[in-house]
N, C-alpha and C positions, 0 to 999 in steps of 0.2 A: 019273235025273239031271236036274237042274234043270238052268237058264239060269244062276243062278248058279254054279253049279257047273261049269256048263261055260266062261262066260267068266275064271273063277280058270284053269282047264286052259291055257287057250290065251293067258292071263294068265303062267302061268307058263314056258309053252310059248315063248310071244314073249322073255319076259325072257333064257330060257334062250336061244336065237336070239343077243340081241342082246348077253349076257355072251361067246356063243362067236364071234362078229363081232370084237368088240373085242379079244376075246383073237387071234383069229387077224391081225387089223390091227396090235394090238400087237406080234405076235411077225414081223410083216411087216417094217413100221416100225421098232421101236426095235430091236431088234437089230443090224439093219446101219448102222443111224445109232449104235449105241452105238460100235459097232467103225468105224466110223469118226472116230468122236469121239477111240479109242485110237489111231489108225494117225496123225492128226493131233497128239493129244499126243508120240506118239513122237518123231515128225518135227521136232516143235517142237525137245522135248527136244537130239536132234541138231544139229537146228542154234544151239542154244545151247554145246552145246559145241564147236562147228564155229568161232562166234563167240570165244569164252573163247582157244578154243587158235590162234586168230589176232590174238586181241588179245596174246596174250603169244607168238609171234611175232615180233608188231610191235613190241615190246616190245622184243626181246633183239635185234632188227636195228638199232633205235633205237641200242642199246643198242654194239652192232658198229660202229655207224657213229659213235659218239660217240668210242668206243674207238680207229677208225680216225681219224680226226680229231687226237685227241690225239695219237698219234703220231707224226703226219704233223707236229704243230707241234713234237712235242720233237725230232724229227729235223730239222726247220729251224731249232734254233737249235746246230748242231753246223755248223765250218768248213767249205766245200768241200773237194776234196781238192787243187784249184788253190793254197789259202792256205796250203800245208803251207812252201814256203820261208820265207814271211811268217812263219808261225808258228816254224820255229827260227828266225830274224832275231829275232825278238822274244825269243825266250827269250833268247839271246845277248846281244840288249841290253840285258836285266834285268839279267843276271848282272855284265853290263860297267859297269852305271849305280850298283850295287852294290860295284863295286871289286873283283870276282871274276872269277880267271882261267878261261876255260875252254880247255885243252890239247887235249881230242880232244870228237868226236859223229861219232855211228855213226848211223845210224837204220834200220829195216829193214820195209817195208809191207807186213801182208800184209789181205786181204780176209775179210770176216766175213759171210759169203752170208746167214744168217739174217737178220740186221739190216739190211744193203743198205748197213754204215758200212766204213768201212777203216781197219784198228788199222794206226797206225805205232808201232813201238817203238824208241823213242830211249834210247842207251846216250851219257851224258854224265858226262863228269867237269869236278870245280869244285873250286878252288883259294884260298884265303883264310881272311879271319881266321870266328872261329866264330859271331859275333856277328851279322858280313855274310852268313853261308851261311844262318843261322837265317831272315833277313828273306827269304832269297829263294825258302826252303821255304815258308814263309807268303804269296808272291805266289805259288808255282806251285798252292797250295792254292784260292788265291783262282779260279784257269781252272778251278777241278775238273771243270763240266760236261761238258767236251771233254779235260781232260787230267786222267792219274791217274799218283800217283807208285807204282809197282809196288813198288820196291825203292831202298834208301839204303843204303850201307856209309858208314862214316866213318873216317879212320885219322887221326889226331895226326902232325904234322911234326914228327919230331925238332928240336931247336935254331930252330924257328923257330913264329913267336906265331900259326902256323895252321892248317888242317887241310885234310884232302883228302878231297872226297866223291866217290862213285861215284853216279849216279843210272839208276834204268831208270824211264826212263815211257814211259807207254802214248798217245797222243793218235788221239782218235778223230774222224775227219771224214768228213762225204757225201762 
């Protein structure tokens, strides 16, 4: 064996040396940095939808609170439940400002826990001509947000130019 031939040997020797270094460095290194590179994607991943699923959340409390808002104002523009006299005065002087009698009101309160309002149901009867009754259905329509006409009977006066209604409404107040 020559010199040449023997530094080819330890030529190749060395290489081989320094391919199984690298390979054993590599498989040192990149490996647990590869899986850490995945335990860190994962992580990301998570908390992106950690993020996602508290933006919509934030979103639908937004959303609650907007909701509750709203309520809160349709519920303040309904009477106290203080104004309930004022409020039959008031229909009464419709009805009187109208040239319509009214003979009897009933009215009966009861509580509506869902909604935190308190239905009065008022039983009233009205007396005059048809013409006068019609306008004063048309003004109690006009209160509709807070008063609702549940029920109308109507009966014709014999021998006289008027009629007789029966009314049930509902008026709803804080």
């Amino acid at each position: 064996m020559t010199t040449r031939d023997t530094r080819a040997i330890w030529g190749w020797g060395a290489l081989i040396v320094l391919l199984a270094a690298n390979a054993l460095v590599f498989g040192v290194l990149f490996f647990p940095a590869r899986q850490a590179r995945l335990d860190l994607e994962g992580r990301t991943r998570d908390l992106e939808q950690q993020a996602r699923s508290l933006q919509r959340e934030g979103r639908s409390s937004e959303t609650i609170l907007t909701a509750m808002r709203d309520v809160e104002e349709f519920s303040r523009g309904f009477p106290g439940r203080t104004d309930l006299v004022s409020l039959m005065a008031r229909l009464t002087k419709l009805a009187s400002s109208l040239a319509l009698h009214v003979p009897d009101t009933d009215y009966r309160p009861s509580a509506m826990k869902e909604t935190g309002l308190t239905k009065v149901t008022v039983q009233m009867g009205v007396d005059g001509p048809y013409e006068k009754l019609r306008r004063f259905l048309y003004e109690l329509e006009g209160l509709r947000r807070f008063l609702v006409i549940e029920r109308l009977s109507i009966k014709d006066l014999k021998g006289t130019a008027g009629v007789q209604a029966q009314l049930q409404l509902a008026l709803y107040l804080r």
